[in-house]
C-alpha angles and dihedrals in degrees: 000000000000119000119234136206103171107026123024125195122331129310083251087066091042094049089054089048102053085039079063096053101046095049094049101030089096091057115096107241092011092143090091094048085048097044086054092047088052106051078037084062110038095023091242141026107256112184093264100047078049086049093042080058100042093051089052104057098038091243136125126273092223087058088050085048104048092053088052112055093036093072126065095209087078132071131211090191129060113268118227119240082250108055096199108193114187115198114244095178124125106265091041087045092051096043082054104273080147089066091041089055089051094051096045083057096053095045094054092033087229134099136248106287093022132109122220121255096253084042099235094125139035122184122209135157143239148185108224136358102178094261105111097138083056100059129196093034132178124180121217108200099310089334114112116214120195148189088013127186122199087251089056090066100077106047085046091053087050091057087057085039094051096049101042094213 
């Protein structure tokens, strides 16, 4: 998944995107349901698709901005097809998250908050997913892993190679 600066997804997303905003400019607080709809539509909130929002509802970047990376619901990188979301918690960190996670980066040859070239994986962290008992646990997508070992990561990232999902 490229990167972009001066043009960001296809006239098709942006069409969507400025269709969201007419239809909710009129709605008092509406930044936060645009700014859904737009990572919803391009899969992330690059500077021009923030700029295409703030335009259109006359009001200031650094407003747009601000909402966005407040909130940790939104995401200023591409995410991968595969949201790999490795536990950093405490009971994850002290049963060895911190070796999953570096074996996750070697194997993708990526780091934590980064999406591979081809755009298949993205790796993020958290710091709890409700898994304790599992521990060390990393999501993919909806998909729980536990009890993981630095040796289990491979052949869980094939399964997601394999399918191409």
């Amino acid at each position: 998944m490229a990167q972009c600066e001066a043009k960001c997804g296809t006239a098709e997303q942006e069409k969507k995107l400025r269709a969201v905003i007419e239809a909710s400019r009129s709605t008092p607080g509406c930044l936060m349901h645009i700014l859904q709809e737009a990572q919803g539509i391009y899969g992330y909130l690059p500077m021009q698709v923030q700029k295409i929002i703030a335009e259109g509802l006359g009001i200031s970047l650094s407003e747009v901005y601000g909402v966005v990376t407040f909130y940790s619901q939104f995401s200023l990188k591409p995410k991968g097809k595969n949201r790999i979301s490795i536990c950093l918690g405490t009971a994850c960190y002290v049963k060895g998250s911190d070796k999953i996670l570096e074996e996750i980066e070697k194997e993708l040859g990526i780091k934590c908050g980064e999406c591979t070239e081809d755009g298949l994986f993205s790796i993020d962290s958290c710091r709890c997913v409700g898994a304790c008992g599992l521990a060390p646990v990393m999501m993919i997508n909806d998909e729980v892993y536990g009890k993981l070992t630095p040796n289990s990561v491979k052949g869980i990232l094939d399964e997601y190679r394999g399918a191409k999902k």
